[in-house]
C-alpha positions in Angstrom: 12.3 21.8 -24.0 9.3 23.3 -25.8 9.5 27.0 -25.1 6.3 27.4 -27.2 4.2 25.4 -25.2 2.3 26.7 -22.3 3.1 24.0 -20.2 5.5 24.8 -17.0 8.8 23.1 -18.2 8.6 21.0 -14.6 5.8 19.4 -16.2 7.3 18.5 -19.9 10.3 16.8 -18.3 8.2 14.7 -16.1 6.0 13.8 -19.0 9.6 13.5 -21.0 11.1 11.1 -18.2 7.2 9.0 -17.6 7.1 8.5 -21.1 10.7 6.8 -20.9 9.4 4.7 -18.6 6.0 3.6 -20.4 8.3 3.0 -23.7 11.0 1.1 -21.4 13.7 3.7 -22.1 14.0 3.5 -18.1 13.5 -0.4 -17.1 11.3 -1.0 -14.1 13.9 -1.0 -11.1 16.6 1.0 -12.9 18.2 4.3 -11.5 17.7 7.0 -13.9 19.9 10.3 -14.1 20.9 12.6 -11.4 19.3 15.7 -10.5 22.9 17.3 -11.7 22.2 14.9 -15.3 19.4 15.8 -16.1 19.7 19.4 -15.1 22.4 19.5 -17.5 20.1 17.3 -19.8 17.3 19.4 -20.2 18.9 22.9 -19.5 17.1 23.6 -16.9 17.9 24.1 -13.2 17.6 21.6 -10.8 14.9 23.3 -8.8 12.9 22.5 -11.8 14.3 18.8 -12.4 13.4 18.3 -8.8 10.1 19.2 -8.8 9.2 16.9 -11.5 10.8 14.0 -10.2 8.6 14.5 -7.1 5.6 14.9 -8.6 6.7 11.0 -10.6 7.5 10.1 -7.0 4.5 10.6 -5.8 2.5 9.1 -8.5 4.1 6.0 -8.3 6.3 6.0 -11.2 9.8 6.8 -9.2 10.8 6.1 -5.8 13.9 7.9 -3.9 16.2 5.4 -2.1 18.5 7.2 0.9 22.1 7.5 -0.4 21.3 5.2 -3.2 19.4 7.6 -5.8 16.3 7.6 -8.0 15.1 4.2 -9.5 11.9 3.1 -11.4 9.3 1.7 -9.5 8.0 -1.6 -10.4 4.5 -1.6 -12.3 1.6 -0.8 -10.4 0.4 -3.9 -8.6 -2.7 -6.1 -9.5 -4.4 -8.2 -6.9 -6.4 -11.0 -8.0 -9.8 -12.5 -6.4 -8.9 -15.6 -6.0 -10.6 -19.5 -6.2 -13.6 -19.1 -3.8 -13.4 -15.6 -3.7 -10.8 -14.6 -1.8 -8.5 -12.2 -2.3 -5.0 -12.9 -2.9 -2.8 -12.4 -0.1 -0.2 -9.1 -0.2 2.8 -11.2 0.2 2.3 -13.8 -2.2 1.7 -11.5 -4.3 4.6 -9.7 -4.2 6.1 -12.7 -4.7 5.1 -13.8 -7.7 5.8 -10.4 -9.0 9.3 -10.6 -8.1 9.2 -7.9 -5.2 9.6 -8.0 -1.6 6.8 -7.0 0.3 7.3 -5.1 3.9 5.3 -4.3 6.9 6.1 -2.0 9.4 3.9 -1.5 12.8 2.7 1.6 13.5 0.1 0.9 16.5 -1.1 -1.7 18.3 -4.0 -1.0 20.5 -6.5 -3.1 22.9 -10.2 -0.9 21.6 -13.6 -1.5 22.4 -15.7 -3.0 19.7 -18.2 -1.1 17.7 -21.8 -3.0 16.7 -20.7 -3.7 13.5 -17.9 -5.5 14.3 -19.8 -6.9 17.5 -22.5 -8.6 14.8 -20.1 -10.0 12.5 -17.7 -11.5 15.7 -21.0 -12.4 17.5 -19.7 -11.1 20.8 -20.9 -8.9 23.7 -21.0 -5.3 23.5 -18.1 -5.1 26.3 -15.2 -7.1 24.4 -12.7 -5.9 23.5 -10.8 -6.4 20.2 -7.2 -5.8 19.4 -6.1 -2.9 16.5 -3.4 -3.4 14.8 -2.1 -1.0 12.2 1.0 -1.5 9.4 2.2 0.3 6.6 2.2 -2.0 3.6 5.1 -1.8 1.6 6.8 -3.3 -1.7 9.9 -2.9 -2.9 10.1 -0.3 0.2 6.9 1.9 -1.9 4.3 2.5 0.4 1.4 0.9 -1.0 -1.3 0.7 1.7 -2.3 1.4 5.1 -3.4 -1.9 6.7 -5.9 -2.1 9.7 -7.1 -5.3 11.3 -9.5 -5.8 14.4 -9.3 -9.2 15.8 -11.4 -10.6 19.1 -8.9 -10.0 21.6 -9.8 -12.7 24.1 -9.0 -15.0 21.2 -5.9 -13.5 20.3 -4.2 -12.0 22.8 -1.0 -13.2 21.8 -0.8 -10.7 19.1 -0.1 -7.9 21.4 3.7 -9.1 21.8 4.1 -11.0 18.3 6.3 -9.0 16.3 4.6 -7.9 13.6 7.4 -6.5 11.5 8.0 -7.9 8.2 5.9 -10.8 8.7 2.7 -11.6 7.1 -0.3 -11.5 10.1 -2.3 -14.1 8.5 0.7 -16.4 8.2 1.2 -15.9 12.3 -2.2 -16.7 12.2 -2.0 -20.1 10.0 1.5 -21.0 12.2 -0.4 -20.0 15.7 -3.8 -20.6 15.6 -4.5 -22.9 12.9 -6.8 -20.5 11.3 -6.7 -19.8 7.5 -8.1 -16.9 5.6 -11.1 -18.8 3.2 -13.4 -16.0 2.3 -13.7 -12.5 1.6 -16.6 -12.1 -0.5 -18.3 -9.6 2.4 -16.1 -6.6 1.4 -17.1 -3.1 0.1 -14.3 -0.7 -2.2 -14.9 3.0 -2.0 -13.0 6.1 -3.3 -11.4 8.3 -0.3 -9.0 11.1 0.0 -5.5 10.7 1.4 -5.9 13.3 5.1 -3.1 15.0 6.3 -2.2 11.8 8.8 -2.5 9.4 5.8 -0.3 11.6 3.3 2.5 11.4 6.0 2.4 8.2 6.1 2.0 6.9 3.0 4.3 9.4 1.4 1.8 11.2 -0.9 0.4 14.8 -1.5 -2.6 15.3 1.0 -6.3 14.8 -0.9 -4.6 12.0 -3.6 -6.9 9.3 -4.3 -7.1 6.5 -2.1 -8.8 2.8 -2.6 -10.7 2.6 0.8 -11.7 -1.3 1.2 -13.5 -2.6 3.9 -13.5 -6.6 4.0 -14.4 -8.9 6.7 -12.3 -12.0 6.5 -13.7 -15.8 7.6 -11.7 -18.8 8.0 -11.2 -22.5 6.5 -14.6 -23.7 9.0 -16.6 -20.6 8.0 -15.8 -18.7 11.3 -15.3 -14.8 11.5 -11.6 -14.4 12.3 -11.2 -10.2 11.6 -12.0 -7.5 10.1 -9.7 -5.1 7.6 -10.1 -1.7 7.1 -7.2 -0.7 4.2 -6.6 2.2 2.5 -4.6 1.8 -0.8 -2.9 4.3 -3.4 -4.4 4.8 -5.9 -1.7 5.5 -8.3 0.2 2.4 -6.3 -2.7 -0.3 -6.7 -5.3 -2.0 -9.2 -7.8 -4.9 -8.1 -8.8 -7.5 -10.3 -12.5 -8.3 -9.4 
């Protein structure tokens, strides 16, 4: 360590250990050192090792694994607009990246429907729509918060489908016959993680956030939801 420099020594080890990683010292995937190692490593205590490994965690460079240790996260993902503009799906994407993308529910709610969503469904200002909310994950990284409204007279069914691990618009393909064609109408603004989203999404509260809001229309031009999604930003890159 530089003792010269003004620089807290947290913050040369994690620019020590992130350089590693850019220069592939540390391969995506890979567990790196201990706390104990690289306390021992650097000469420093692990107080201090610990603080800049959380700091890599929460920029998206490291990820902690329960009983299993510290490993390199995969690069940051790139989603692609795709042939008629339409956005590439999560899971496919992950895919072809070689990771495994996750969901997990975390509410599922009948709510009345708002005039925006009312104009773009073309229903009555009484329906209803169903809410259903996931964390979005890859290689168990939280990468975004996912909210969809759908009509809920149309798809009631969703409210007992287990939504777990399973890609929504592949339920709705497989149930419904309806197939995500365009999302051209879509908006991508700059937001602040809150104190709910932080928890969630394993981040420090007021890190960036991609805020996208994209109404999706099926293979015969119909409306079939809308998305509200709220992506790290140190986690996530689109490709417009």
């Amino acid at each position: 360590m530089n003792q010269r420099t003004a620089a807290p020594l947290y913050q040369q080890i994690k620019e020590d250990i992130k350089a590693a990683i850019q220069q592939g010292t540390y391969k995506a995937k890979e567990q790196i050192p201990t706390e104990p190692e690289l306390s021992a490593e650097y000469s420093v205590s692990r107080i201090t090792v610990r603080r800049a490994i959380e700091e890599l965690c929460n920029e998206g460079y490291l990820i902690k694994r329960q009983g299993l240790g510290t490993f390199v996260s995969t690069p940051r993902i790139h989603r692609k607009v795709t042939e008629g503009n339409r956005l590439e799906s999560f899971s496919s994407l992950c895919k072809s990246c070689g990771m495994e993308a996750g969901a997990r529910l975390l509410s599922r709610q009948i709510v009345p429907i708002r005039q925006e969503e009312q104009e773009f469904f073309g229903l009555e200002a009484d329906a209803l729509l169903i809410y259903v909310e996931r964390l979005r994950t890859a290689d168990n990284l939280p990468i975004f918060l996912e909210n969809l409204f759908f009509p809920y007279e149309a798809y009631r069914g969703l409210m007992t489908e287990d939504l777990n691990d399973r890609s929504i618009f592949q339920i709705m393909e497989q149930t419904y016959d309806r197939t995500v064609k365009d999302t051209s109408r879509r908006t991508l603004e700059i937001a602040k993680a809150s104190p709910e989203q932080a928890q969630k999404l394993g981040i420090p509260v007021g890190d960036p956030l991609l805020f996208m809001n994209c109404y999706f229309i099926d293979q015969e031009g119909r409306p079939l939801c809308v998305g509200r999604q709220y992506y790290v930003g140190s986690r996530y890159m689109f490709e417009l």
